[in-house]
C-alpha positions as protocol buffer text, in pm:
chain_id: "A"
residue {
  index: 1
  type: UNK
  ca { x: 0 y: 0 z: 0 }
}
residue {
  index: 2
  type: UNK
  ca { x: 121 y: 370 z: -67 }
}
residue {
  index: 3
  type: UNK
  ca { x: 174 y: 570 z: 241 }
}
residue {
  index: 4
  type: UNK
  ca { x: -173 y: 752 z: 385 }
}
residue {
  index: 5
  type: UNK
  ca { x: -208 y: 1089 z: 329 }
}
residue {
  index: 6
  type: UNK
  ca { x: -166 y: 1347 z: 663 }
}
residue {
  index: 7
  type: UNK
  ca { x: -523 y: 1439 z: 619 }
}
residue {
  index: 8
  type: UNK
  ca { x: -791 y: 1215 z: 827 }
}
residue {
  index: 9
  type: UNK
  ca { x: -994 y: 967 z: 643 }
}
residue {
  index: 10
  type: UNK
  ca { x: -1307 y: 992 z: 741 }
}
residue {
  index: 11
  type: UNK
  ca { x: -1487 y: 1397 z: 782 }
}
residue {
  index: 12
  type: UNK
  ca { x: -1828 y: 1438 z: 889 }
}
residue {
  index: 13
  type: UNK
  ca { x: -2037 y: 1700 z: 648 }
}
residue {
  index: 14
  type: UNK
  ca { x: -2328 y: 1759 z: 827 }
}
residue {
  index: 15
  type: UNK
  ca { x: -2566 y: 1458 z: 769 }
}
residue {
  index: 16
  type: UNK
  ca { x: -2328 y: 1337 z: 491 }
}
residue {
  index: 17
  type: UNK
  ca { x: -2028 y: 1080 z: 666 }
}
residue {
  index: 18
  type: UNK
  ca { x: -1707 y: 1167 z: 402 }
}
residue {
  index: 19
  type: UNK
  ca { x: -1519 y: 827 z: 399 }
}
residue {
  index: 20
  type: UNK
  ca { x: -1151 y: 862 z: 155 }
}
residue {
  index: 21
  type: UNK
  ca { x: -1035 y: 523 z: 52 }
}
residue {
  index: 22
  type: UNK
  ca { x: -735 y: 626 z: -204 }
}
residue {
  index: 23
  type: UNK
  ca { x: -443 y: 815 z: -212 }
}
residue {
  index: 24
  type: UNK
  ca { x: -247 y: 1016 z: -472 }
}
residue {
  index: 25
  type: UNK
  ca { x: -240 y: 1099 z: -852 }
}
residue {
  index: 26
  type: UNK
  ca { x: -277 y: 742 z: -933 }
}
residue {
  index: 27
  type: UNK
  ca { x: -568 y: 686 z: -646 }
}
residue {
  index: 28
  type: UNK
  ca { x: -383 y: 319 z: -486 }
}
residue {
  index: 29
  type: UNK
  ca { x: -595 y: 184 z: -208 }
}
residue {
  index: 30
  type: UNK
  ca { x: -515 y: 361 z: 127 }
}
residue {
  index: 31
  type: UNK
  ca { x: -448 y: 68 z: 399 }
}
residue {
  index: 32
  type: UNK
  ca { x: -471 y: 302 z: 670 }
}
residue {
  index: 33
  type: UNK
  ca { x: -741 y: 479 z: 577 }
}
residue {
  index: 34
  type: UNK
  ca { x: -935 y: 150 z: 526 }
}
residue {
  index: 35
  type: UNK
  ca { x: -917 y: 68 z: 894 }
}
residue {
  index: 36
  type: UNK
  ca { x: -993 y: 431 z: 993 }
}
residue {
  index: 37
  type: UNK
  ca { x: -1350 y: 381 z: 746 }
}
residue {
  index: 38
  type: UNK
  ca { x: -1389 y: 46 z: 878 }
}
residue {
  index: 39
  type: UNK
  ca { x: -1441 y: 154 z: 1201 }
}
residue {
  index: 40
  type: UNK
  ca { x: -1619 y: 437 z: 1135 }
}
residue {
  index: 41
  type: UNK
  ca { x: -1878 y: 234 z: 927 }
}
residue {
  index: 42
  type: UNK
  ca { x: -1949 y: -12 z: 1165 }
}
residue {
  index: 43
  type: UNK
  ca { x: -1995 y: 311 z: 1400 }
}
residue {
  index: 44
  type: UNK
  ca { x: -2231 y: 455 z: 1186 }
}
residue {
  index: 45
  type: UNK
  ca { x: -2588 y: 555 z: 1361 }
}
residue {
  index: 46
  type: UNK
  ca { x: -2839 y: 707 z: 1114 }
}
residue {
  index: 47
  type: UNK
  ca { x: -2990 y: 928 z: 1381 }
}
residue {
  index: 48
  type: UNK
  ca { x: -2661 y: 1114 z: 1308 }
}
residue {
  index: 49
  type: UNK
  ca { x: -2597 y: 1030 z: 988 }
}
residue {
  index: 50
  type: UNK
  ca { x: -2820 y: 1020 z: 677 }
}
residue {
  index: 51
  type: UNK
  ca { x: -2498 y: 945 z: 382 }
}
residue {
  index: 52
  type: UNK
  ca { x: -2155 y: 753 z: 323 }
}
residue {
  index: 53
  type: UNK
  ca { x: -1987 y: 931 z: 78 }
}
residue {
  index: 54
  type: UNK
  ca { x: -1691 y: 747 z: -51 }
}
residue {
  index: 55
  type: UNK
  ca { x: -1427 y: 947 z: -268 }
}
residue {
  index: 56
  type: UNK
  ca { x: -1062 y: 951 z: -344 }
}
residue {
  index: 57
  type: UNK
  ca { x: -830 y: 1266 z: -298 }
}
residue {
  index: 58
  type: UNK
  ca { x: -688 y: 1245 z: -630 }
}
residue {
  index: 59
  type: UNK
  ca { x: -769 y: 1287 z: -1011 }
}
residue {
  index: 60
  type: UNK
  ca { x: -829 y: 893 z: -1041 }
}
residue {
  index: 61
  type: UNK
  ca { x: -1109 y: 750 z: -759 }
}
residue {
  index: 62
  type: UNK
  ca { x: -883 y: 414 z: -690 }
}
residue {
  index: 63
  type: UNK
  ca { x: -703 y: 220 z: -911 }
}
residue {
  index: 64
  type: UNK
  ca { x: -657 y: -50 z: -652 }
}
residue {
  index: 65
  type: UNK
  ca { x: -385 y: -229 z: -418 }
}
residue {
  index: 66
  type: UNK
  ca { x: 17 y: -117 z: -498 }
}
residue {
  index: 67
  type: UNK
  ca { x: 106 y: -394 z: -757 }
}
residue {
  index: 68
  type: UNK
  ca { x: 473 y: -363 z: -650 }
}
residue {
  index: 69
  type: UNK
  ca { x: 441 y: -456 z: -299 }
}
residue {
  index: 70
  type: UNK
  ca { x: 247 y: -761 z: -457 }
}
residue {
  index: 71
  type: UNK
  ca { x: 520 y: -864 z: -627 }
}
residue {
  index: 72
  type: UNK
  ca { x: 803 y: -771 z: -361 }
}
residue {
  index: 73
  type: UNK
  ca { x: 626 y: -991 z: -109 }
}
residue {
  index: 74
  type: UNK
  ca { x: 787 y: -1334 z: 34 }
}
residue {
  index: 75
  type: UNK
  ca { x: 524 y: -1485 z: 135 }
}
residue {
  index: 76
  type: UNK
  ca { x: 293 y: -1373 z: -195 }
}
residue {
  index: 77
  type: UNK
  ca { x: -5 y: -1580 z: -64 }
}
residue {
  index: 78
  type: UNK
  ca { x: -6 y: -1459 z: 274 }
}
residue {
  index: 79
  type: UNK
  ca { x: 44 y: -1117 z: 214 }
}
residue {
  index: 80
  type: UNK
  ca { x: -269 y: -1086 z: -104 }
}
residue {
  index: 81
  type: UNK
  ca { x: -481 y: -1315 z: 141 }
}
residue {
  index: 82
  type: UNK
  ca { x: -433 y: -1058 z: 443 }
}
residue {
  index: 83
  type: UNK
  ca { x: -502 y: -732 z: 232 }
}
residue {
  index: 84
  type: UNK
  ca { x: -819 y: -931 z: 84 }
}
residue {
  index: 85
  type: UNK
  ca { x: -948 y: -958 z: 437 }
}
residue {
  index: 86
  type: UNK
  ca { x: -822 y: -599 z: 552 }
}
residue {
  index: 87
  type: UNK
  ca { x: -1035 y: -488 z: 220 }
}
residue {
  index: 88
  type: UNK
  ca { x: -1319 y: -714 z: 279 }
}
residue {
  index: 89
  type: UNK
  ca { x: -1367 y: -568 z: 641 }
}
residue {
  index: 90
  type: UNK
  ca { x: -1453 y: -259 z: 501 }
}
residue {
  index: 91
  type: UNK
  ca { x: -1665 y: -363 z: 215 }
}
residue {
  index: 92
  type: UNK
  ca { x: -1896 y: -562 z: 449 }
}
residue {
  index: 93
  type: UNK
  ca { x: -2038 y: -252 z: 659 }
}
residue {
  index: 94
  type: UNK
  ca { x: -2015 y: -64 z: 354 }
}
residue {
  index: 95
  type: UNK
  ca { x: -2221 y: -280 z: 146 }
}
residue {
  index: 96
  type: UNK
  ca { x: -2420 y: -362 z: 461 }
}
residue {
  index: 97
  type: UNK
  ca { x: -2505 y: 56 z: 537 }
}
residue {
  index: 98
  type: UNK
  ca { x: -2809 y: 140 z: 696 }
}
residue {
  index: 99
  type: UNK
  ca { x: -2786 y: 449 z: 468 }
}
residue {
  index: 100
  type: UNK
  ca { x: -2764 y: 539 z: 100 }
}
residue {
  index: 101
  type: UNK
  ca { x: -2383 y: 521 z: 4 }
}
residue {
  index: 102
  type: UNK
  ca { x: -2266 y: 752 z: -281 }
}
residue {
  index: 103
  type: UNK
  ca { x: -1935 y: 731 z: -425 }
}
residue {
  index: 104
  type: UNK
  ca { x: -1759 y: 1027 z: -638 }
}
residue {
  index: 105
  type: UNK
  ca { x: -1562 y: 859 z: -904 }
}
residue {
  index: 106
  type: UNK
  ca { x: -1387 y: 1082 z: -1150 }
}
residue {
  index: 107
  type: UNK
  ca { x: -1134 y: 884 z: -1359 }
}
residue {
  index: 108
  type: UNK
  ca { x: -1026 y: 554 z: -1320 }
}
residue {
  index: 109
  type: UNK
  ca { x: -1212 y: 296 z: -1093 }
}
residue {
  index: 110
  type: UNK
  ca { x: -1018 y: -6 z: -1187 }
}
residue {
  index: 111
  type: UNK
  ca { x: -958 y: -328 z: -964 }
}
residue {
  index: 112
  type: UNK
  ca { x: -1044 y: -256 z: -615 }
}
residue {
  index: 113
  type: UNK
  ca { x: -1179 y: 80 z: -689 }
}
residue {
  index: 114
  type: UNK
  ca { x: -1407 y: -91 z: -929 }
}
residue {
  index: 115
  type: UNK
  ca { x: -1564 y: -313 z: -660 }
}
residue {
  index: 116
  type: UNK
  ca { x: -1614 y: -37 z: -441 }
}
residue {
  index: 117
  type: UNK
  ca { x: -1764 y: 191 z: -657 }
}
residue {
  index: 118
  type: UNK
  ca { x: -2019 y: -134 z: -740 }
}
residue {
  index: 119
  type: UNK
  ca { x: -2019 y: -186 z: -347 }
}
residue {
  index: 120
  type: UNK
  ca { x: -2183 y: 187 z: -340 }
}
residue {
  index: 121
  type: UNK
  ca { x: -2589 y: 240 z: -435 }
}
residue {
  index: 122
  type: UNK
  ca { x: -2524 y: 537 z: -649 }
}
residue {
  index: 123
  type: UNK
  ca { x: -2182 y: 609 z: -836 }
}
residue {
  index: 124
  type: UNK
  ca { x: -2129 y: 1014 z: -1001 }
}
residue {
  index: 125
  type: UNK
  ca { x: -1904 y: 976 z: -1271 }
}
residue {
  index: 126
  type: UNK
  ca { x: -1740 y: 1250 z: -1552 }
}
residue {
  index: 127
  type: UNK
  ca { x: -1706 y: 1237 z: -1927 }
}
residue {
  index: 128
  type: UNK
  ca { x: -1313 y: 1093 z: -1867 }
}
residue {
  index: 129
  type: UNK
  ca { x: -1436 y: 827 z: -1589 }
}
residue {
  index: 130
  type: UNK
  ca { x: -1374 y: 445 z: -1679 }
}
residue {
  index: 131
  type: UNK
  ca { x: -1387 y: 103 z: -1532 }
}
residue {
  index: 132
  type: UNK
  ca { x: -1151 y: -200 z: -1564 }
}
residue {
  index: 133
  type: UNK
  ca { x: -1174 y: -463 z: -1362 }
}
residue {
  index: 134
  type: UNK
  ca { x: -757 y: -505 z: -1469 }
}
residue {
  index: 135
  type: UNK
  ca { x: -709 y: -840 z: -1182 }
}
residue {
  index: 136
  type: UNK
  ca { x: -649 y: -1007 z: -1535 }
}
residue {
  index: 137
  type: UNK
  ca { x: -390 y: -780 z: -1614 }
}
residue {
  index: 138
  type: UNK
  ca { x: -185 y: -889 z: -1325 }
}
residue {
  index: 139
  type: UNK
  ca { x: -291 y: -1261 z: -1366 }
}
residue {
  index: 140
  type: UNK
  ca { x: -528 y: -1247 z: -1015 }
}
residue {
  index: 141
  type: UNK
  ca { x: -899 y: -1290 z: -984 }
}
residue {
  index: 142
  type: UNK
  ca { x: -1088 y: -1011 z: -819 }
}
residue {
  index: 143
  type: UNK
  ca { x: -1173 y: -933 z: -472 }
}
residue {
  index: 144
  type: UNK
  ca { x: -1401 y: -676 z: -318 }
}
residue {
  index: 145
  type: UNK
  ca { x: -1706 y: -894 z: -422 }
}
residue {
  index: 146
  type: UNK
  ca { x: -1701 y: -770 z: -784 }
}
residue {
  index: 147
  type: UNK
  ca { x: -1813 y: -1149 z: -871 }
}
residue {
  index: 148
  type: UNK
  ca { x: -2136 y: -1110 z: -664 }
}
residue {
  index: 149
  type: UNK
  ca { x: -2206 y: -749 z: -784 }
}
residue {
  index: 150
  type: UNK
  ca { x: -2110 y: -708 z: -1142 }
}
residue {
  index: 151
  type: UNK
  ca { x: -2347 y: -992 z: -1220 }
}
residue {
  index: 152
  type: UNK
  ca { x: -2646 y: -840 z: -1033 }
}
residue {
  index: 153
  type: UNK
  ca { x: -2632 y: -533 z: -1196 }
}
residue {
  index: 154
  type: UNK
  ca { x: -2530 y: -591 z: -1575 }
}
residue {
  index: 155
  type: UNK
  ca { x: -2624 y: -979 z: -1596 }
}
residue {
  index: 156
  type: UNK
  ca { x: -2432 y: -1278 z: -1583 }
}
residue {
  index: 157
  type: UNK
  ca { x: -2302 y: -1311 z: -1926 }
}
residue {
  index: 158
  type: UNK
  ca { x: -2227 y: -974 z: -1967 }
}
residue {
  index: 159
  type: UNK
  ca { x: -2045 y: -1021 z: -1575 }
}
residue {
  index: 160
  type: UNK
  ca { x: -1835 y: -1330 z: -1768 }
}
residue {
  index: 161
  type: UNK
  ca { x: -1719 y: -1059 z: -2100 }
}
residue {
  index: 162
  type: UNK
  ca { x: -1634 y: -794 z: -1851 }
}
residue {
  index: 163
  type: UNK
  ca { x: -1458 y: -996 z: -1644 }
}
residue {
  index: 164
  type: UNK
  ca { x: -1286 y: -1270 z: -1856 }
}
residue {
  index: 165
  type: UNK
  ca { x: -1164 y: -1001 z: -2113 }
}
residue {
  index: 166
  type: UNK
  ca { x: -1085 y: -731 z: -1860 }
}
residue {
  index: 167
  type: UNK
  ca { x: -1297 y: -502 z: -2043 }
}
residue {
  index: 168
  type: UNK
  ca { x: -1277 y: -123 z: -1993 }
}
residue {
  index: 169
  type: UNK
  ca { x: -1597 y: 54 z: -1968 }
}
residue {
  index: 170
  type: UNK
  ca { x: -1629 y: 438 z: -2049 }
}
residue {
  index: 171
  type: UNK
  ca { x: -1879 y: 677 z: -1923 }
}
residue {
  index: 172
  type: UNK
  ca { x: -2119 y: 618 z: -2181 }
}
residue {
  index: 173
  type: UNK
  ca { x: -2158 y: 246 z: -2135 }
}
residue {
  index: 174
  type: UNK
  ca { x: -2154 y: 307 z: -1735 }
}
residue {
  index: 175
  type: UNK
  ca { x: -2428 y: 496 z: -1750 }
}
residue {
  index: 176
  type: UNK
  ca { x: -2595 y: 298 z: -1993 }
}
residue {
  index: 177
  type: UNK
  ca { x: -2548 y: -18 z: -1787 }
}
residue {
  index: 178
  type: UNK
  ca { x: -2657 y: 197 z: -1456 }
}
residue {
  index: 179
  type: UNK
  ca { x: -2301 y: 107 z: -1307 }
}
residue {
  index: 180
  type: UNK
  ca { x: -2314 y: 531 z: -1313 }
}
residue {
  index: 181
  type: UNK
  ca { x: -2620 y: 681 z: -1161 }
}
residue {
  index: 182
  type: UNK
  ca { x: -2496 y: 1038 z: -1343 }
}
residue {
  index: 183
  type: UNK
  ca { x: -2257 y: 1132 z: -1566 }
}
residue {
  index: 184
  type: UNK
  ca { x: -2123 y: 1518 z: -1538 }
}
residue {
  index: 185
  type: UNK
  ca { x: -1831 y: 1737 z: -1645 }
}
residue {
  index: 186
  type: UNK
  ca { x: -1513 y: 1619 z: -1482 }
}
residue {
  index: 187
  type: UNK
  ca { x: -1462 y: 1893 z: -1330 }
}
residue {
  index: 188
  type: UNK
  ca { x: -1791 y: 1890 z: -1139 }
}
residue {
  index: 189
  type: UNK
  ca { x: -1774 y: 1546 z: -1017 }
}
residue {
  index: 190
  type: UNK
  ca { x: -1678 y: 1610 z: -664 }
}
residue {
  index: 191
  type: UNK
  ca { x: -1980 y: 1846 z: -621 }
}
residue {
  index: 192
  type: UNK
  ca { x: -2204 y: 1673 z: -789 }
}
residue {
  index: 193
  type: UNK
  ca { x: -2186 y: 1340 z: -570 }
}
residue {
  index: 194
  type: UNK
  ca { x: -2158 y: 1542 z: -233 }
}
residue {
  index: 195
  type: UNK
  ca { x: -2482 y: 1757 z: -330 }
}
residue {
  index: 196
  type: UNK
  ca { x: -2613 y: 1388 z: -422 }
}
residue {
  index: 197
  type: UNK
  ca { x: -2561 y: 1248 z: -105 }
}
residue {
  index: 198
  type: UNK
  ca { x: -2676 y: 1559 z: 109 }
}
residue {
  index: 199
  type: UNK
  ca { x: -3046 y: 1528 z: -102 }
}
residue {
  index: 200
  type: UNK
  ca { x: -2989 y: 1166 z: 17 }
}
residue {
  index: 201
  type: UNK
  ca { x: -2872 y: 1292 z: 375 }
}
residue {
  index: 202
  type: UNK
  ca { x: -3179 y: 1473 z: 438 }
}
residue {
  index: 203
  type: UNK
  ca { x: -3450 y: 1232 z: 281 }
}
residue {
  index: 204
  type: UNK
  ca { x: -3643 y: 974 z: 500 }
}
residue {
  index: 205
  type: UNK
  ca { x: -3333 y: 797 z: 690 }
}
residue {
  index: 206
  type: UNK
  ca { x: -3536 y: 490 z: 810 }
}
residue {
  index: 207
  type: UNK
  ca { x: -3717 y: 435 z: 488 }
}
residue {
  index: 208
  type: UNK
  ca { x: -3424 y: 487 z: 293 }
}
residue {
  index: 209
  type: UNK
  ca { x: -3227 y: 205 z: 520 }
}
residue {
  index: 210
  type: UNK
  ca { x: -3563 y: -56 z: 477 }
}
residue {
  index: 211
  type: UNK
  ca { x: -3518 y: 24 z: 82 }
}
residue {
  index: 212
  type: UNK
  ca { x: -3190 y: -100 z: 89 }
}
residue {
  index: 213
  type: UNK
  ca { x: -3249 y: -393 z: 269 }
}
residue {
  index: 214
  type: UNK
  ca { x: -3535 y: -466 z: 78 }
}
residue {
  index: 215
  type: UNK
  ca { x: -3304 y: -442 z: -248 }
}
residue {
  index: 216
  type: UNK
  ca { x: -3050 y: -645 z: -96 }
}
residue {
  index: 217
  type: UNK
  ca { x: -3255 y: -970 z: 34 }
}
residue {
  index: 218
  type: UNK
  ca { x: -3448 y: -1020 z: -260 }
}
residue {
  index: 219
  type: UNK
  ca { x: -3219 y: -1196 z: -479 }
}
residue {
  index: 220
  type: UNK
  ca { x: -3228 y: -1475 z: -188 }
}
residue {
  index: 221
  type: UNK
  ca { x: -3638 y: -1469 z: -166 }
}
residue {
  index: 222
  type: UNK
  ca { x: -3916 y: -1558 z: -361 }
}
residue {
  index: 223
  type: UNK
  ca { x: -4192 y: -1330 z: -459 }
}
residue {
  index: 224
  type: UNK
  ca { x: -4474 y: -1437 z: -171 }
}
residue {
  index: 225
  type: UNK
  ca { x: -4119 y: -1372 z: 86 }
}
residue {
  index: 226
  type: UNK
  ca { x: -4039 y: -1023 z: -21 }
}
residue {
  index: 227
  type: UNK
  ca { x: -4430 y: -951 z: -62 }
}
residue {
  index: 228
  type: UNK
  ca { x: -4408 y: -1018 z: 329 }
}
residue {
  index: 229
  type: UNK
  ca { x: -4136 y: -853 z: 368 }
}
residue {
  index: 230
  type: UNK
  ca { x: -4236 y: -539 z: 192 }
}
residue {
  index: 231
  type: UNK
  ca { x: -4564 y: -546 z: 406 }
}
residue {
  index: 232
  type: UNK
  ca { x: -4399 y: -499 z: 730 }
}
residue {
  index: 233
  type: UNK
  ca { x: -4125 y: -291 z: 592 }
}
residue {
  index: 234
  type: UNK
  ca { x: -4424 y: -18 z: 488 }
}
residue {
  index: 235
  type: UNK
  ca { x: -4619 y: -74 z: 807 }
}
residue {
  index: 236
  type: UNK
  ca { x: -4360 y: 34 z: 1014 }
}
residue {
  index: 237
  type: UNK
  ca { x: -4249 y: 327 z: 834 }
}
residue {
  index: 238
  type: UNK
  ca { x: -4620 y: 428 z: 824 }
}
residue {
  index: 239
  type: UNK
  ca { x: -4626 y: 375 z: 1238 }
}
residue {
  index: 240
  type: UNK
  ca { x: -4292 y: 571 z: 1285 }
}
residue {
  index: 241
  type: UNK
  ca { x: -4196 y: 965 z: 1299 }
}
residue {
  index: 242
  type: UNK
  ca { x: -4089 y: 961 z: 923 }
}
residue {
  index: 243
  type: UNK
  ca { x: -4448 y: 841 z: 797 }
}
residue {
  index: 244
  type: UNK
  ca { x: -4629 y: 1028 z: 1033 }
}
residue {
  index: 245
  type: UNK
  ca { x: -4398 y: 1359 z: 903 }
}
residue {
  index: 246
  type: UNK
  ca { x: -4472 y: 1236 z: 526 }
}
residue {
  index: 247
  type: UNK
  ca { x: -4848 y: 1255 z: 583 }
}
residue {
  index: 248
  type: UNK
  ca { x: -4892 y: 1524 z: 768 }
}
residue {
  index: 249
  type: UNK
  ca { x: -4689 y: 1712 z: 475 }
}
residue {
  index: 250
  type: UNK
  ca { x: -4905 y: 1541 z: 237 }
}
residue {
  index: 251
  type: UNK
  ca { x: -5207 y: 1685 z: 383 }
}
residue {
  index: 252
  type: UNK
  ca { x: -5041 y: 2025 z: 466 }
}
residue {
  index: 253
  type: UNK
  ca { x: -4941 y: 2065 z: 88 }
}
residue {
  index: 254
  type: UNK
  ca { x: -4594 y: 2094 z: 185 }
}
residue {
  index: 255
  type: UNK
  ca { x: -4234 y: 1948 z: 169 }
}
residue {
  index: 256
  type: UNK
  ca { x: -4179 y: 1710 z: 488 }
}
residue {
  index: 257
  type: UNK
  ca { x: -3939 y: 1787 z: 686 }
}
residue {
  index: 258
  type: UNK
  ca { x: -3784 y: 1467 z: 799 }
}
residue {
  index: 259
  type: UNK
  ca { x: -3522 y: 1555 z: 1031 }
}
């Protein structure tokens, strides 16, 4: 891994939790700065926070692990296997979020960065952004759970072309695919995902969280499952604060105010 940046991790932006996972021009994976998110995402308490957004400090959002300590290691098997799990740590609460996750990905998501930007529900992307999954290139399969998410979003046989030819998507197919929620200038990429994820920030938290969850378990249910699922999911909202805001708004003729 490259050496962290001086500058903390993880900021707090109002609602909006600011997690940095990269480091420098080229955006390598920030080991460091993983454990610092880590932590902070398994901290996370959506009274206080209503957004993840996950960004890089650099021109490139993360082109993944440093190749060269890779290939100076002794122990090669060891040393992969341990970042895997240091990596995996993070993706787990991050994939797991009780709240929207947004992740601002100007240029190159490749490798890692490519799972995490697929880890995240919405991805804000420029002209000049691309995708590569690139383990090929180095002769390693992925990590990051790019195996379970690619597929679920594009397809499976368009998962096994991506993947098995190391293909490099540009903005236009991103965005086509949904793999980019937006597409903007590159200069405006930055803004555009933090004004993203402060809309997010100040929607209906605990709806927002159920939404998510509801997404996420119904690739392992059947239909009369998630139908149960989604019936106690909207029952409760309607029972707590956020419905009972919603409604009253409703009836008011005016925006609810949720927080």
């Amino acid at each position: 891994m490259s050496a962290a940046t001086s500058a903390p991790a993880v900021t707090r932006d109002g609602r909006v939790l600011r997690c940095r996972v990269s480091t420098g021009r080229h955006g390598t994976l920030d080991g460091p700065a993983m454990a610092e998110v880590t932590e902070a995402l398994l901290a996370l308490d959506p009274a206080e926070t209503g957004a993840v957004l996950v960004h890089g400090d650099g021109e490139n959002f993360c082109t993944g692990g440093d190749v060269r300590a890779f290939a100076g290691a002794e122990d090669r098997y060891a040393y992969v296997h341990g970042l895997a799990d240091t990596f995996h740590s993070m993706l787990r609460p991050l994939a797991a979020s009780p709240v929207p996750t947004v992740a601002a990905v100007p240029g190159w998501a490749a490798g890692a960065g490519m799972s995490i930007a697929l880890a995240c529900d919405l991805a804000v992307g420029g002209t000049s952004t691309r995708m590569r999954p690139a383990y090929p290139g180095i002769g390693f399969s992925p990590d990051g759970g790019m195996t379970w998410t690619l597929p679920r979003l594009i397809g499976a046989a368009r998962a096994r072309r991506v993947l098995l030819t190391d293909e490099v998507l540009e903005a236009g197919t991103l965005a086509e695919l949904g793999l980019l929620a937006s597409v903007v200038d590159d200069d405006r990429v930055a803004d555009e995902a933090a004004a993203v994820a402060h809309r997010l920030a100040q929607g209906p938290t605990a709806a927002l969280g159920r939404i998510r969850g509801l997404l996420t378990a119904t690739w392992d249910r059947g239909l009369d499952e998630q139908l149960a699922a989604e019936a106690d999911s909207i029952a409760t909202c309607a029972a707590g604060p956020e419905g009972a805001e919603g409604l009253a708004a409703f009836g008011e003729k005016r925006r609810p105010q949720f927080h």
